[in-house]
C-alpha positions as CSV (number, residue, x, y, z in Angstrom):
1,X,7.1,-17.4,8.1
2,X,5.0,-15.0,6.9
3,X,5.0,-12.5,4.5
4,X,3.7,-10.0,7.0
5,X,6.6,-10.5,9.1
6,X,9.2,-10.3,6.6
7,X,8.2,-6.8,6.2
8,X,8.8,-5.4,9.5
9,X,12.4,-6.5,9.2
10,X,15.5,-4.4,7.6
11,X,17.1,-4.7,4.3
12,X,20.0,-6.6,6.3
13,X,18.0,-8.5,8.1
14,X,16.5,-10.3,5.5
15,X,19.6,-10.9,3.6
16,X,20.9,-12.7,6.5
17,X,18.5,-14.6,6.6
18,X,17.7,-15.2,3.0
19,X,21.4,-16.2,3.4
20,X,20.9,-18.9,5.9
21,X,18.0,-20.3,4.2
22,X,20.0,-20.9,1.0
23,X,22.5,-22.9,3.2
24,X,19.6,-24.7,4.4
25,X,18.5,-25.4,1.2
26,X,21.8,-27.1,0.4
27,X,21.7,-28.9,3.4
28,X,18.5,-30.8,2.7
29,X,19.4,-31.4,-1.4
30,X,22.4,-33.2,0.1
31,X,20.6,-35.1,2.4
32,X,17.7,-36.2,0.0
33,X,20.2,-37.0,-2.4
34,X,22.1,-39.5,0.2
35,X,18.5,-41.2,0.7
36,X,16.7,-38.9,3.4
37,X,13.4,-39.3,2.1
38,X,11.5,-37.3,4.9
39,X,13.6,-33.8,4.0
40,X,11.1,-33.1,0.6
41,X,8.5,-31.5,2.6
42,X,11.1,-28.8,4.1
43,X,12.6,-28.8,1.0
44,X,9.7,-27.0,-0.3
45,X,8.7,-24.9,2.8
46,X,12.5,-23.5,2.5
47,X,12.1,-22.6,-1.0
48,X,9.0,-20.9,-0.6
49,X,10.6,-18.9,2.3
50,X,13.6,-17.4,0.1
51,X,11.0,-16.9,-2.4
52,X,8.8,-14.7,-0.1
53,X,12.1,-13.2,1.3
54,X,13.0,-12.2,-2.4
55,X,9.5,-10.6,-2.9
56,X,9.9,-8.9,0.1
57,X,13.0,-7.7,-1.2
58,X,12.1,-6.7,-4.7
59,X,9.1,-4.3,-3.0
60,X,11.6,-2.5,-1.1
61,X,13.7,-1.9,-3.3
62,X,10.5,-0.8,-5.9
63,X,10.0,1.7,-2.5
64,X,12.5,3.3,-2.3
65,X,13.3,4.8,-5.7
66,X,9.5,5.7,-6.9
67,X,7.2,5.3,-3.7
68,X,5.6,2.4,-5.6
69,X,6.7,-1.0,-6.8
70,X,3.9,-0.6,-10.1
71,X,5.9,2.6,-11.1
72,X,9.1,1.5,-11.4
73,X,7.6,-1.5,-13.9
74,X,6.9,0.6,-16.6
């Protein structure tokens, strides 16, 4: 998933799915941890897709109170 299409989603969109990816997530740890030794791989793509969703997140929230993401930093 890409970060490009993250963006073109809502607030609530991304949540959800942010929110399904985290269930995911646990999915797999249990599953590695009860000897699945193919899961590490998605392990890691899952992780970087809540990370990206989180990004995603952060900008628009940056947006919406100053019109930039840099501006709200300082």
């Amino acid at each position: 998933m890409k970060a490009s299409e993250l963006r073109e989603l809502d607030r609530a969109a991304l949540e959800q799915k942010a929110r399904d990816l985290s269930v995911r997530h646990f999915e797999l740890r249990l599953k590695a941890a009860s000897g699945g030794t193919k899961v590490q791989n998605e392990i890691v793509k899952v992780k970087r897709d809540i990370a990206r969703i989180k990004t995603v997140l952060t900008e628009m929230g940056g947006r919406g109170q100053t019109g930039s993401p840099e501006a709200s930093k300082g």
